[in-house]
N, C-alpha and C positions, 0 to 999 in steps of 0.2 A: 152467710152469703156465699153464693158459687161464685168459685176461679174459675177465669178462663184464661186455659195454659197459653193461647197463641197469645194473651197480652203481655206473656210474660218471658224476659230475657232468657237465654239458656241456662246461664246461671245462677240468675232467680228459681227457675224451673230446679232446677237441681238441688239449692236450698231449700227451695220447697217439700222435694221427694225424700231427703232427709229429717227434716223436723215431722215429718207423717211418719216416716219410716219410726225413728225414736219414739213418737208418742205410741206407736204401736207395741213397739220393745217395751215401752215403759207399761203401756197398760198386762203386758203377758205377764210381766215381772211381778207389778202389783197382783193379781189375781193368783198367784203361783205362791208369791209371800204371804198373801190371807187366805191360800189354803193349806199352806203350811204352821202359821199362826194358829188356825182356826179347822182342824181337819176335822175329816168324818167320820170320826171313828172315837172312841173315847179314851184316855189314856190307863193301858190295866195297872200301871203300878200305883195308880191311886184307889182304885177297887179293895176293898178292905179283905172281899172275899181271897183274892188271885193270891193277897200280898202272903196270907196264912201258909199258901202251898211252896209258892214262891222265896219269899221272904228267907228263910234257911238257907238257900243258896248264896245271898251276898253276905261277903265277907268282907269283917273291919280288919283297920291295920291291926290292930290287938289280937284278934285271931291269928292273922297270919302268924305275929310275931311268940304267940305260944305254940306254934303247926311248928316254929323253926325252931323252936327253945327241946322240943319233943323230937324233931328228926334228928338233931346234936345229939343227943343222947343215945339216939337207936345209934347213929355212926360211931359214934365211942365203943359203945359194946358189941356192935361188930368188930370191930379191930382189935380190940381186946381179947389176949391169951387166953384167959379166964371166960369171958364173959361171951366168947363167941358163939361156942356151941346153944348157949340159951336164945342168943338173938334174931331178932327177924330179920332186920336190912346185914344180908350177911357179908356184904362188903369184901369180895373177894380180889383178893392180889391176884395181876393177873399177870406177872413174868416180863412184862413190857416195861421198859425201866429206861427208856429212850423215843423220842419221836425223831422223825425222819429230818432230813438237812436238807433235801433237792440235789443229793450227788450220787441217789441209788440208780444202777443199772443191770438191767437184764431183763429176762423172760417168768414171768410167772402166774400160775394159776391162781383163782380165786373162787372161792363156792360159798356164795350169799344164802343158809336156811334162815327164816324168819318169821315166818307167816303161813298163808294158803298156796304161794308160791316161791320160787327159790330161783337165783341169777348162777351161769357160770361166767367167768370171763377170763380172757386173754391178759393181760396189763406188760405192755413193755415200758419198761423204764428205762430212759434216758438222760437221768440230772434231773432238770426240771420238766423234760418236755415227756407227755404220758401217752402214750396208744394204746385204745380199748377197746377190746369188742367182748358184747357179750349178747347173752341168750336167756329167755327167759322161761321157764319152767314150771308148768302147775302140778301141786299136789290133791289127786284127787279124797276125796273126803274118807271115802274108806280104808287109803291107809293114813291119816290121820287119825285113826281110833284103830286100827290093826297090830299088828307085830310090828318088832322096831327091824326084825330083820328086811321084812319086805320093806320098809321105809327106805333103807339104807340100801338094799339092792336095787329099789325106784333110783332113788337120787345116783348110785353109779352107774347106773345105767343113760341114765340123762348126760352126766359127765361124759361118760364115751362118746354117744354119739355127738357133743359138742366138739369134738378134740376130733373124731373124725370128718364131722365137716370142714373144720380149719387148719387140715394136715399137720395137724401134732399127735399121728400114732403111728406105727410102722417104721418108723426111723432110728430104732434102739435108744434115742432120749429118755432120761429119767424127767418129770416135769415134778419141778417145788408147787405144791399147793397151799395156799393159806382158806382155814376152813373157820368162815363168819357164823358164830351157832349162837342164834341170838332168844337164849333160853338159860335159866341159872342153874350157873354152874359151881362147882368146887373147881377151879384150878389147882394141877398136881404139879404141873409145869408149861413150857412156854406151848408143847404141844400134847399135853394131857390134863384130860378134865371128864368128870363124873358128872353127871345131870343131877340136877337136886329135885326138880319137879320140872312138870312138863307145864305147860303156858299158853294162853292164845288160842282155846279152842284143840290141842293137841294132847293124846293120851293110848299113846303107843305102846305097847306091853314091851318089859324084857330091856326097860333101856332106862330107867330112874336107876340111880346110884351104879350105873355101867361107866366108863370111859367111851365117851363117843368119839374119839378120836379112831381109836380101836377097830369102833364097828363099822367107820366108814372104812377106813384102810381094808380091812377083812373084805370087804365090800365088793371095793376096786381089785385088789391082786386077787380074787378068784374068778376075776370074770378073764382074767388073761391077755386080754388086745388093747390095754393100755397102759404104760409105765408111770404112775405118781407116786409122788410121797408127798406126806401131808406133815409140812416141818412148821405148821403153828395156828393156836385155835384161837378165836378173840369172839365177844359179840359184836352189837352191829353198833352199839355205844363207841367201841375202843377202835372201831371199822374209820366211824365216821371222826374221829378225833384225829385219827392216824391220817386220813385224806384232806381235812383241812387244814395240818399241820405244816402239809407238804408247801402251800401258800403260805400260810403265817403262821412262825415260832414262835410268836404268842398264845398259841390254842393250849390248854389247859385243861377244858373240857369236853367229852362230848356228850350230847342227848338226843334221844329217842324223844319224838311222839307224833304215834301212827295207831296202828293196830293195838300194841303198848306204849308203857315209858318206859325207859332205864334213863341211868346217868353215869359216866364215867370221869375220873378225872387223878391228876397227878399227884400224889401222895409221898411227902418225906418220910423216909422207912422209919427212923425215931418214933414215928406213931404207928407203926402199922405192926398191932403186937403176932399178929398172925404168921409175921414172916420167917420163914425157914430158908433160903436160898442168903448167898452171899453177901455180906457189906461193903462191897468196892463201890465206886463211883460208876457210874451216878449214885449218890445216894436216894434213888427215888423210885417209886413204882406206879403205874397204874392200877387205879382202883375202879374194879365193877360193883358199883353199891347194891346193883341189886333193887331200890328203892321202890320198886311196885308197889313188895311186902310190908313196906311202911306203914303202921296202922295194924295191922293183923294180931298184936299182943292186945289189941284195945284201946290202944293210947289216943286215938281218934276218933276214938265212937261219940264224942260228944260232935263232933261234924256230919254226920251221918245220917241221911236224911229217910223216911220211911222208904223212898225209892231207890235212895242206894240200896238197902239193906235189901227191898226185893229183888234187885239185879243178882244180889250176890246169892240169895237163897236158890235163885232159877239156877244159876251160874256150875258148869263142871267142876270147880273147884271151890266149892266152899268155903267160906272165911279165910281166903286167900287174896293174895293182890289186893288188898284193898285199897290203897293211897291211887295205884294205877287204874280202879275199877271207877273212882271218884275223877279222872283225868282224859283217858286215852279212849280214840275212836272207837275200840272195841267194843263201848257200854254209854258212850254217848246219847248216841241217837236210842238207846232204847231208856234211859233216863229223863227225857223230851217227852217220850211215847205214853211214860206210865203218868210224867204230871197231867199233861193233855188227858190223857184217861179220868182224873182223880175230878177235875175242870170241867168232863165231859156226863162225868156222874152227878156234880152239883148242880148241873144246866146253865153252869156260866157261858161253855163253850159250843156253840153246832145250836144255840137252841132255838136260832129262828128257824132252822131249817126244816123241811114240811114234811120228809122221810127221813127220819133218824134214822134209817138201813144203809143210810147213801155211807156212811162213817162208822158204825159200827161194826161192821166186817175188817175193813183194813185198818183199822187203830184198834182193835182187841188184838190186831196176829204179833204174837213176840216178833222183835227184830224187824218188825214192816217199817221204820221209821228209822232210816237210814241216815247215820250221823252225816254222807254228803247232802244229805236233806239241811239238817241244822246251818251247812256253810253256802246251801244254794239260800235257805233262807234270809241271814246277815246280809247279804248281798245288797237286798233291799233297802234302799236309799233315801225315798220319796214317800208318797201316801195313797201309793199305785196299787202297793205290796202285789208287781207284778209275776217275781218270781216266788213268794207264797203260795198265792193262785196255781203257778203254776204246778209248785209240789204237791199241795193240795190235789188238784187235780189228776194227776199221776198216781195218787193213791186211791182216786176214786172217788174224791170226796169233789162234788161240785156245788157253785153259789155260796161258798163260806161271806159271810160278810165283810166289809172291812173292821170290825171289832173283832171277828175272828180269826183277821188275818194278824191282827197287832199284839195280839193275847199269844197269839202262837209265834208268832216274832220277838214276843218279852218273854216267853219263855225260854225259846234259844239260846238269847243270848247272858240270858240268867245262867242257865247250867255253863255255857261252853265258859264263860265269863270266870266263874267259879273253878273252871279247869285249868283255864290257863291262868290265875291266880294262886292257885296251890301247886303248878309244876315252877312258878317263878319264887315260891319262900321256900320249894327244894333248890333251885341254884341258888338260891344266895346266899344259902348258908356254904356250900362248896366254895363261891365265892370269897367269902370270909373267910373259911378254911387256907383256902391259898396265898391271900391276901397279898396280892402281888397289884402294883400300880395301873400294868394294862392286863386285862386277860381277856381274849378270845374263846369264845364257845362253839363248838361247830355243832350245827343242830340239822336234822334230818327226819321225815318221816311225814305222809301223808297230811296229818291234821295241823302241821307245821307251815305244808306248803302251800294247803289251799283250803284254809280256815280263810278269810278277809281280817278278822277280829285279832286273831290268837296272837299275831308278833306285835301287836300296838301296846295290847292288856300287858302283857309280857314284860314289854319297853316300860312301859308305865311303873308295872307295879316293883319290877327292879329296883328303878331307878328311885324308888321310897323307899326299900327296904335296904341296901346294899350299905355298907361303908361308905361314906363320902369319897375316900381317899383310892377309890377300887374305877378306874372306868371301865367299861363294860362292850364289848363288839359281838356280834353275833356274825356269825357266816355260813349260810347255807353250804351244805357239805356237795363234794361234786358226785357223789353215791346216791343214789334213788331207792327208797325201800317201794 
């Protein structure tokens, strides 16, 4: 029966315009719940075929808890007199035997290498209060595979002209530099260290088993128009430990994951058979585990999935990094690329689509499949797979279905899943190591900051695997890789 509004009071009229209004709410609500209920798309982890390809990425707590029983043993034989030089996680001392209070003051340099690019910066310290400015710097690709000298003459040379823009040369000042080289090392001391291998895509001639400390300094005092010394070398593990510490003296550990992994963390010398330098107090040192290498003796090959193994066959380094090649952004996205491949050969995947040329060109190019692809993918909320479509698209592939989009959505989060499940039974065994009531971890690095997934999985799987008796904080480090 029609209402007729002029029969009705104003605020009858107004009761009225809400209970339409509700039933309209209610009816969007219902149609949004049975199409979430009942989507369009089919669910892949019940496909029998996907789960074959898939399937090898989820891992049970039993796995984890023999990944942790296996990486205790590679850190023992690191640290061990004996047993060092055979080991892969080489777990190196690295002279830092104190984290900060909030009462340091002064003026000092900082040089972030790490990656494709590299930070200088200013850091005044005041107790607790910090001014920073810095600068950001890319390394172009060919001297990443050039000499180490032209490397080191690029990066001084970049150093200069940052110090010249911020009038720190010309004034006879000596400037203290701390130099972040976030590549493994042999530490000799707090400001000497030898490269053990090169990482991340870099293979410099002229610089494995040198002291990099050396080549930069040689570096800088030959070019003449700027005064530094370079009075201590750390990675970007012991960087970020050291700057979250600065907040909370609970920080304990740091971790990397970005480009790579590492992990660093505070070690009672009693264990650490490697050590040559003094026994006074602190009785403690920081430890660069090193743990990319993790796996590399074999002891993980049962995790190991046919597209790991082809990552690492393509890969500059060979039967290297592997625990990190199974983890970090570096090999991600192309780990996504190759199951989707494997999916796209069975004709699970693309195969309604009427030009299989539309997806064959940019899902065969190595590397087109961009691990910021995998965390724009997660994003995905709903049964829109709005931002799928979108990546999708951007590679060129257009009309994926929505079964194609959900296939390639459970794939993501299958691998990224598996990442940040096996970088969380490495902290927890450090965890346990330390075994102290609170301990903070300062963590850092692209796939850390803007995964959606990776701090949740993380949170989660700790929190099953850890000592009861261990509570657990994390704090974004105030450094940026």
């Amino acid at each position: 029966m029609a209402v007729q509004s002029h029969f009705l009071s104003s605020a009858q009229r107004t009761a009225f315009t809400l209970v339409c209004g509700g039933l309209a709410v209610a009816a969007v609500a219902h149609f949004w719940w049975k199409a979430q209920k009942n989507p369009k798309y089919h669910d892949p982890s019940k496909n029998d075929d996907i789960e074959k390809l898939v399937g090898p990425y989820k891992l049970s707590r039993d796995t984890l808890y023999r990944v942790m029983d296996l990486l205790e043993e590679e850190l023992d034989r690191g640290l061990g007199k004996e047993s060092h030089g055979g080991a892969t996680v080489k777990m190196f001392p690295t002279y830092v035997r104190s984290l900060p209070n909030g009462t340091e003051k002064g003026d000092i340099l900082a040089l972030d290498l790490g990656g494709t690019n590299f930070r200088v910066l200013l850091i005044r310290l005041n107790g607790p209060k910090i001014d920073m400015r810095n600068k950001i710097f890319l390394i172009p690709h060919s001297l990443m595979a050039g000499t180490g000298e032209k490397l080191f003459d690029h990066i001084a040379e970049c150093l200069a002209n940052f110090m010249h823009h911020e009038g720190l040369s010309g004034n006879g000042k000596k400037f203290p530099l701390g130099f972040t080289f976030s590549f493994p090392c042999a530490q000799l001391g707090l400001a000497s260290a030898t490269l053990v291998a090169w990482t991340k895509g870099f293979s410099c001639e002229g610089v494995v088993g040198q002291d990099v400390v050396q080549l930069l300094q040689k570096a800088i005092d030959k070019r003449g128009d700027i005064r530094v010394e370079i009075v201590a070398l750390v990675n970007d593990t012991v960087g970020t430990m050291m700057s979250c510490a600065l907040k909370d003296h609970d920080t304990r550990i740091g971790l990397i994951l970005g480009t790579g992994t590492n992990a660093c963390y505070m070690e009672q010398l009693s264990r650490v058979g490697t050590w040559n330098g003094d026994r006074d107090d602190p009785k403690q040192v920081i430890i660069n585990t090193e743990w990319g290498a993790f796996g590399d003796s074999g002891c993980i090959d049962f995790l190991r999935t046919p597209h790991d193994k082809e990552v690492d066959e393509s890969s500059i380094n060979k039967g290297k990094q592997l625990y990190e090649k199974m983890i970090s952004g570096m090999y991600m996205g192309e780990i996504v690329r190759l199951v989707l491949l494997d999916l796209i050969d069975k004709e699970i995947l693309f195969a309604s689509l009427a030009d299989k040329h539309e997806y064959i060109q940019p899902m065969f190019t190595k590397g087109n499949f961009y691990t910021k692809f995998v965390s724009e993918i997660e994003t995905d909320s709903g049964v829109t797979f709005r931002h799928t479509k979108q990546v999708l698209a951007e590679m060129g592939i257009q009309n994926a279905s929505m079964d194609d989009c959900a296939t390639v959505q459970y794939v993501c989060k299958s691998v990224s899943k598996r990442a940040a499940q096996l970088a969380s039974a490495g902290l927890t065994v450090l965890l346990n190591r330390i075994d102290r009531p609170r301990v903070v971890i300062g963590v850092d690095g692209s796939l850390y900051r803007f995964h959606p997934r990776f701090k949740s999985v993380m949170e989660k799987t700790i929190a099953d695997l850890v000592k009861p008796s261990i509570k657990v904080r994390r704090r974004l480090a105030v450094r940026a890789c």
